[in-house]
PyMOL commands that place a pseudoatom at each C-alpha (Angstrom):
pseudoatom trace, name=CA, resn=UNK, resi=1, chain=A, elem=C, hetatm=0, pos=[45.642, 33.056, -34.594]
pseudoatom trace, name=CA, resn=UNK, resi=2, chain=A, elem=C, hetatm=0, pos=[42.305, 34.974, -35.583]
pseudoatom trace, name=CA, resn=UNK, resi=3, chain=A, elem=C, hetatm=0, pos=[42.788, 37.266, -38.719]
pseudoatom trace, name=CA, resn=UNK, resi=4, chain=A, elem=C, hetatm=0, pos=[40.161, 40.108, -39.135]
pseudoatom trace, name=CA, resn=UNK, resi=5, chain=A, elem=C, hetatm=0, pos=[40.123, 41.454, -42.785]
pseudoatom trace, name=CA, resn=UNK, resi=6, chain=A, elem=C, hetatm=0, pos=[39.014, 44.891, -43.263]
pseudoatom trace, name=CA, resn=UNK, resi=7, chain=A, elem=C, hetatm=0, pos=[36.569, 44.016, -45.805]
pseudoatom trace, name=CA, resn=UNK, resi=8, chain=A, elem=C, hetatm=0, pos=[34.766, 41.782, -42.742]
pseudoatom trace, name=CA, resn=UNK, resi=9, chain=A, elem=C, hetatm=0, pos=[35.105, 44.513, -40.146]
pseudoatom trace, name=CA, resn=UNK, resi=10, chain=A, elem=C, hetatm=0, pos=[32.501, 45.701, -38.198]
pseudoatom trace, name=CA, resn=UNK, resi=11, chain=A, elem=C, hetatm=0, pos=[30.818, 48.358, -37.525]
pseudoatom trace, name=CA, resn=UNK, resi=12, chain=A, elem=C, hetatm=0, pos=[30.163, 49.827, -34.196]
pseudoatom trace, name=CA, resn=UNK, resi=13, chain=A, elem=C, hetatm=0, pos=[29.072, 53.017, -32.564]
pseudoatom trace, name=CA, resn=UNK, resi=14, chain=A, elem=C, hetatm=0, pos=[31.324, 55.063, -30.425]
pseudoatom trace, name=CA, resn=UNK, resi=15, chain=A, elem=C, hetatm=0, pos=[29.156, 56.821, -27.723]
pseudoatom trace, name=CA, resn=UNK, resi=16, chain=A, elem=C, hetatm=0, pos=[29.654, 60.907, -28.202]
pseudoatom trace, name=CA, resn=UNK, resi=17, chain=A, elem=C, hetatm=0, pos=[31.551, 60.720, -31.038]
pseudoatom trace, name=CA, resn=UNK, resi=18, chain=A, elem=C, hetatm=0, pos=[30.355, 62.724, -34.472]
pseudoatom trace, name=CA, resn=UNK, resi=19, chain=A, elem=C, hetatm=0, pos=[30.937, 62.288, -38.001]
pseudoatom trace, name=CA, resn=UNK, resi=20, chain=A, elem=C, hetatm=0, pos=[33.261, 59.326, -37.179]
pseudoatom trace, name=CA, resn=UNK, resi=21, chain=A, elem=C, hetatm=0, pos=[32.971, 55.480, -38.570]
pseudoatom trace, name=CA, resn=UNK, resi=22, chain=A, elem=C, hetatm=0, pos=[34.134, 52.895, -36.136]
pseudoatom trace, name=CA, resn=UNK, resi=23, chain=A, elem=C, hetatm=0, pos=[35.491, 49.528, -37.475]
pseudoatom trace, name=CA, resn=UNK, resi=24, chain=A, elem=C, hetatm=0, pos=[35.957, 46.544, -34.634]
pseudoatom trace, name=CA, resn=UNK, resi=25, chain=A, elem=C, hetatm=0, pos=[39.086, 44.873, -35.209]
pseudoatom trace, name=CA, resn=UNK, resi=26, chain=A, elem=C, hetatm=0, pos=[39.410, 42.757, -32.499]
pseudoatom trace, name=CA, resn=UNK, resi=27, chain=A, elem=C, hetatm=0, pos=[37.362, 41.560, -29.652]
pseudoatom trace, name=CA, resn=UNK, resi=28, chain=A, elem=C, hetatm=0, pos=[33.953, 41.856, -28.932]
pseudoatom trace, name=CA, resn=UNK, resi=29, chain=A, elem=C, hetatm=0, pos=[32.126, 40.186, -31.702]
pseudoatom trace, name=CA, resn=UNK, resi=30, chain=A, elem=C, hetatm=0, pos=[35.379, 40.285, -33.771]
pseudoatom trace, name=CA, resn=UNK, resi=31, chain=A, elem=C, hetatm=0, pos=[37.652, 38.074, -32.447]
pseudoatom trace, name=CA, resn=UNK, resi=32, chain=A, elem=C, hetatm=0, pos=[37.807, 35.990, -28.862]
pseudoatom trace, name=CA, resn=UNK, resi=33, chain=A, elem=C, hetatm=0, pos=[40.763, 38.454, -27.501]
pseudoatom trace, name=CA, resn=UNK, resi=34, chain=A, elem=C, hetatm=0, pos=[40.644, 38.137, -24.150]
pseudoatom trace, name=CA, resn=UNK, resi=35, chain=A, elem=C, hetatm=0, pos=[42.012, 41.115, -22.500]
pseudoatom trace, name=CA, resn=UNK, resi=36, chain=A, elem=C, hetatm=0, pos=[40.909, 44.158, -24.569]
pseudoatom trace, name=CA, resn=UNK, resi=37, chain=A, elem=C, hetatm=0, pos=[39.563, 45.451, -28.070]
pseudoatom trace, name=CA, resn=UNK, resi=38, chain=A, elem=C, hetatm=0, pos=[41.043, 46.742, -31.025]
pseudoatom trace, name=CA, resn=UNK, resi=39, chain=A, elem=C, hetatm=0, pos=[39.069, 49.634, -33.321]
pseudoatom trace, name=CA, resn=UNK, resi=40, chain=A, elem=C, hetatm=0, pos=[39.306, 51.679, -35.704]
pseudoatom trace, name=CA, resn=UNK, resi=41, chain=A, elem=C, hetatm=0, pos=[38.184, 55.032, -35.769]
pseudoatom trace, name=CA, resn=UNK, resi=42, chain=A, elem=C, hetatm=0, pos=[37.960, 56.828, -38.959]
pseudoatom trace, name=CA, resn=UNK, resi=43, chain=A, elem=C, hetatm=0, pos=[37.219, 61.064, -38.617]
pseudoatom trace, name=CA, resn=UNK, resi=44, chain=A, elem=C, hetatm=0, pos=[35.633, 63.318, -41.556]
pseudoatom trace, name=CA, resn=UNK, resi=45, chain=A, elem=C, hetatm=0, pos=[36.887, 66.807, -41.323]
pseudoatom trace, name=CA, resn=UNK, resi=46, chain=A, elem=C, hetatm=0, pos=[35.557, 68.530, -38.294]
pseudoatom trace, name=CA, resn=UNK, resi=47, chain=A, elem=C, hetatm=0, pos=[34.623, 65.160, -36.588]
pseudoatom trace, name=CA, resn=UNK, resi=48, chain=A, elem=C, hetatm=0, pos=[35.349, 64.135, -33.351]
pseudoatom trace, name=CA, resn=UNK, resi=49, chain=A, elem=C, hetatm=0, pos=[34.085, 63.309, -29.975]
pseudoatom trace, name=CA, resn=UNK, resi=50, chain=A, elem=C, hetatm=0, pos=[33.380, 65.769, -27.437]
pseudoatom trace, name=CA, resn=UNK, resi=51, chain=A, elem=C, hetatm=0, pos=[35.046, 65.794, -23.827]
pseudoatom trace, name=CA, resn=UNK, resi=52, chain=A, elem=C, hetatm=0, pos=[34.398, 62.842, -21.701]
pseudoatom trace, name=CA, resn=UNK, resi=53, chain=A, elem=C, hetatm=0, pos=[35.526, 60.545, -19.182]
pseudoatom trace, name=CA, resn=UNK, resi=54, chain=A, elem=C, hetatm=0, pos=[35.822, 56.701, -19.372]
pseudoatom trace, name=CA, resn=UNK, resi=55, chain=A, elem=C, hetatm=0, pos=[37.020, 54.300, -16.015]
pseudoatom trace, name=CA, resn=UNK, resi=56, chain=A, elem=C, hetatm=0, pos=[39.471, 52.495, -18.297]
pseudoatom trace, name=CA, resn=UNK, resi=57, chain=A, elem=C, hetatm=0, pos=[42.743, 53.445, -20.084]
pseudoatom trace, name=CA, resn=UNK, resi=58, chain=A, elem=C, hetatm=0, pos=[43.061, 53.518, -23.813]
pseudoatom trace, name=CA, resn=UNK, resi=59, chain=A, elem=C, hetatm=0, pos=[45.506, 54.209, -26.333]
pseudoatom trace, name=CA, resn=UNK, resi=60, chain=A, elem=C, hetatm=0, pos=[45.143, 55.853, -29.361]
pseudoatom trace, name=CA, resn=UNK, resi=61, chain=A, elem=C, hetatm=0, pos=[47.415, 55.357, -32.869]
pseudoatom trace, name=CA, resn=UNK, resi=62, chain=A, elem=C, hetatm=0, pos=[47.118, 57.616, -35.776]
pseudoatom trace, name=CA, resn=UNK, resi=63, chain=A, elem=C, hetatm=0, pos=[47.585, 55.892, -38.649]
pseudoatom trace, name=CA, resn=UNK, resi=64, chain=A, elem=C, hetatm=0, pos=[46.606, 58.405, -41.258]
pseudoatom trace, name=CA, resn=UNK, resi=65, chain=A, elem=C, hetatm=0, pos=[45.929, 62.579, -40.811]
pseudoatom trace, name=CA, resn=UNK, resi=66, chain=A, elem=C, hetatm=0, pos=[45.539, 64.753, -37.725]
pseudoatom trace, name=CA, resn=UNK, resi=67, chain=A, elem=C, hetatm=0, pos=[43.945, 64.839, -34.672]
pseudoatom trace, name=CA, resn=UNK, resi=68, chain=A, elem=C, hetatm=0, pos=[43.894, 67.007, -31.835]
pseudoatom trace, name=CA, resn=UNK, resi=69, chain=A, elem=C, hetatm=0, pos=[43.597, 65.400, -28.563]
pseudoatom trace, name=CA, resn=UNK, resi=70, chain=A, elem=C, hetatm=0, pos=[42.466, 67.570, -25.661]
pseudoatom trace, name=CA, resn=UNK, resi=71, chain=A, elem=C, hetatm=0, pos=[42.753, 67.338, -22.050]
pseudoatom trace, name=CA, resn=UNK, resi=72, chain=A, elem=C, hetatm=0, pos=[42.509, 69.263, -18.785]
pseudoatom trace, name=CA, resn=UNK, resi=73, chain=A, elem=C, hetatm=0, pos=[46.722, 69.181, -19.308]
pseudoatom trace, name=CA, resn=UNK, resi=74, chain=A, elem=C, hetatm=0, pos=[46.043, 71.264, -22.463]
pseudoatom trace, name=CA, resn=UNK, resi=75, chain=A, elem=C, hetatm=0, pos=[46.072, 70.099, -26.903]
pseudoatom trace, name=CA, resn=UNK, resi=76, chain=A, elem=C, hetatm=0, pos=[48.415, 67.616, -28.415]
pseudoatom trace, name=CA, resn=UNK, resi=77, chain=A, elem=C, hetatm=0, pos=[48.054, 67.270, -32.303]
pseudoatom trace, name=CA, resn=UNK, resi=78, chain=A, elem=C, hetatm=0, pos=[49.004, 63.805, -33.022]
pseudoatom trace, name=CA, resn=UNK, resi=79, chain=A, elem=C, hetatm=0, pos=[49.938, 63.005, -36.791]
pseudoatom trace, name=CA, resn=UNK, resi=80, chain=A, elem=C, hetatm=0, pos=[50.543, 59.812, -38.412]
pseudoatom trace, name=CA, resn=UNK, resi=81, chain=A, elem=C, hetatm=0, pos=[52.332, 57.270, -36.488]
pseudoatom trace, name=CA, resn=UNK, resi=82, chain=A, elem=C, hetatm=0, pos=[52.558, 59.588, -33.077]
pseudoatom trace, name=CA, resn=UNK, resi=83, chain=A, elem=C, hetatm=0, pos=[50.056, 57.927, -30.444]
pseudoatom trace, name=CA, resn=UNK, resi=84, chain=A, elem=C, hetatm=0, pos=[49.409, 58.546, -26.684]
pseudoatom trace, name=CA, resn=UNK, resi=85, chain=A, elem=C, hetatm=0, pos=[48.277, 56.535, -23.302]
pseudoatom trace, name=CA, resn=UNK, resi=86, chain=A, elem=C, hetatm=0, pos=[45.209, 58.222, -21.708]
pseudoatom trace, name=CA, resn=UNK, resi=87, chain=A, elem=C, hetatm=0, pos=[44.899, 57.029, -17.966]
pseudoatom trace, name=CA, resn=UNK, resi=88, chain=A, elem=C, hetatm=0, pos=[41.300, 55.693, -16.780]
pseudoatom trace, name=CA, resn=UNK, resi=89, chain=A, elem=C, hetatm=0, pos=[39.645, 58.668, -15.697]
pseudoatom trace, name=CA, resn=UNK, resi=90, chain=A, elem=C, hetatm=0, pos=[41.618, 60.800, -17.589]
pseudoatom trace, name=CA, resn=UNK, resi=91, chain=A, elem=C, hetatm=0, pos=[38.755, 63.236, -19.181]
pseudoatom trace, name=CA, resn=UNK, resi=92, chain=A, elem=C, hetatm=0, pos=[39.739, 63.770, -22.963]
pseudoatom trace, name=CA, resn=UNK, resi=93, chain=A, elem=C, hetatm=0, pos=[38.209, 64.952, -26.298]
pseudoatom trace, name=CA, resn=UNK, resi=94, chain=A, elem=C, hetatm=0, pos=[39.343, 64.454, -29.654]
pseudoatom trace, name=CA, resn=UNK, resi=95, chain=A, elem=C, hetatm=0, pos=[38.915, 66.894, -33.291]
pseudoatom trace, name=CA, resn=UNK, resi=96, chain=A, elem=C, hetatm=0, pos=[40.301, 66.480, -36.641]
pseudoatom trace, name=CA, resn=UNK, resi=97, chain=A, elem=C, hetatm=0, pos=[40.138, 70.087, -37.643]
pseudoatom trace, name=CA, resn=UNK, resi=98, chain=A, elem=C, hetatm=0, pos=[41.957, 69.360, -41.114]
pseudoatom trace, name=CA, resn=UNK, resi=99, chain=A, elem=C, hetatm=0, pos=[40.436, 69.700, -44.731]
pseudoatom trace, name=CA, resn=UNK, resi=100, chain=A, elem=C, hetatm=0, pos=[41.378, 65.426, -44.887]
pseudoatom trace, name=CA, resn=UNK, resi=101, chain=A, elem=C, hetatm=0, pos=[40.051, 61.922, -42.929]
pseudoatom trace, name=CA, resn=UNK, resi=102, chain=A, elem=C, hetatm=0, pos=[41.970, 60.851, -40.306]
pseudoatom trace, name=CA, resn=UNK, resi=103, chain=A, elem=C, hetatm=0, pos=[42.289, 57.650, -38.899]
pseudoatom trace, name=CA, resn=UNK, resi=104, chain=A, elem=C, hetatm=0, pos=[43.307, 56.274, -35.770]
pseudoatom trace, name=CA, resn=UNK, resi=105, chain=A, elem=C, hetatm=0, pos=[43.450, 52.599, -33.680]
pseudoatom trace, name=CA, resn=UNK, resi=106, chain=A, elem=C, hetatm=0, pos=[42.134, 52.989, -30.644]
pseudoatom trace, name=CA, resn=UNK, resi=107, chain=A, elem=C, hetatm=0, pos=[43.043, 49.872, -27.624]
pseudoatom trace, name=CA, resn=UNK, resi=108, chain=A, elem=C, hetatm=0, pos=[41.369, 49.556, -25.005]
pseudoatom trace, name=CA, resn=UNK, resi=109, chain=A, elem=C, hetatm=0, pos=[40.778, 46.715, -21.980]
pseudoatom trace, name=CA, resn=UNK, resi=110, chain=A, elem=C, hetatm=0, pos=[37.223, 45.488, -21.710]
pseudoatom trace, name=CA, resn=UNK, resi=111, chain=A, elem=C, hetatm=0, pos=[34.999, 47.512, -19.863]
pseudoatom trace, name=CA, resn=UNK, resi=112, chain=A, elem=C, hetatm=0, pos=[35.366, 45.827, -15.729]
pseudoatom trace, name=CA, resn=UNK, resi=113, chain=A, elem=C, hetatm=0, pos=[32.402, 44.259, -14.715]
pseudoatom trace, name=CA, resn=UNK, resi=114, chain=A, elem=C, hetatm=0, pos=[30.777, 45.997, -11.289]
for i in range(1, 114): cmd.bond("trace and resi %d" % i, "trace and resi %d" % (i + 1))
show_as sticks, trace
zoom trace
């Protein structure tokens, strides 16, 4: 088993993504998971990341606030606890237009090799 404390996470950047902190959980440099990568992604009010397109799934968990999730199938507000599977491909953008943080896990596979 490989335990990662929140005091000893690890900061990392999230390409197009504003006034957002993003904690590594697991994986990477965090952990020897295998298969994927466990983060944390923690929004200000009126932070986000603006519409893109990555060739992997993901799945995102909010664990704390609101965000709004947008794709070309339209806006889902997920609140705490709701989460949601984005295919690879799947073009998506994210906005916590709340007064209050919001934080969410995001799981993903590692990025394939080409």
């Amino acid at each position: 088993m490989h335990v990662t404390r929140l005091d000893d996470a690890r900061p990392y950047e999230a390409p197009k993504h504003f006034d957002m902190r993003g904690l590594r959980l697991q994986g990477f440099d965090a952990s020897p998971a295998e298969d994927f990568w466990v983060g944390l992604s923690c929004f200000l009010p009126g932070g986000g990341a603006e519409s893109d397109a990555t060739a992997i799934e993901k799945v995102y968990v909010v664990l704390e606030g609101t965000v709004t999730i947008t794709t070309d199938d339209g806006d889902v507000e997920l609140q705490a606890l709701d989460s949601c599977h984005l295919r690879a491909g799947e073009r998506r953008s994210i906005i916590n237009s709340t007064n209050l943080p919001a934080s969410m896990l995001v799981v993903m596979p590692y990025p394939k090799e080409s």
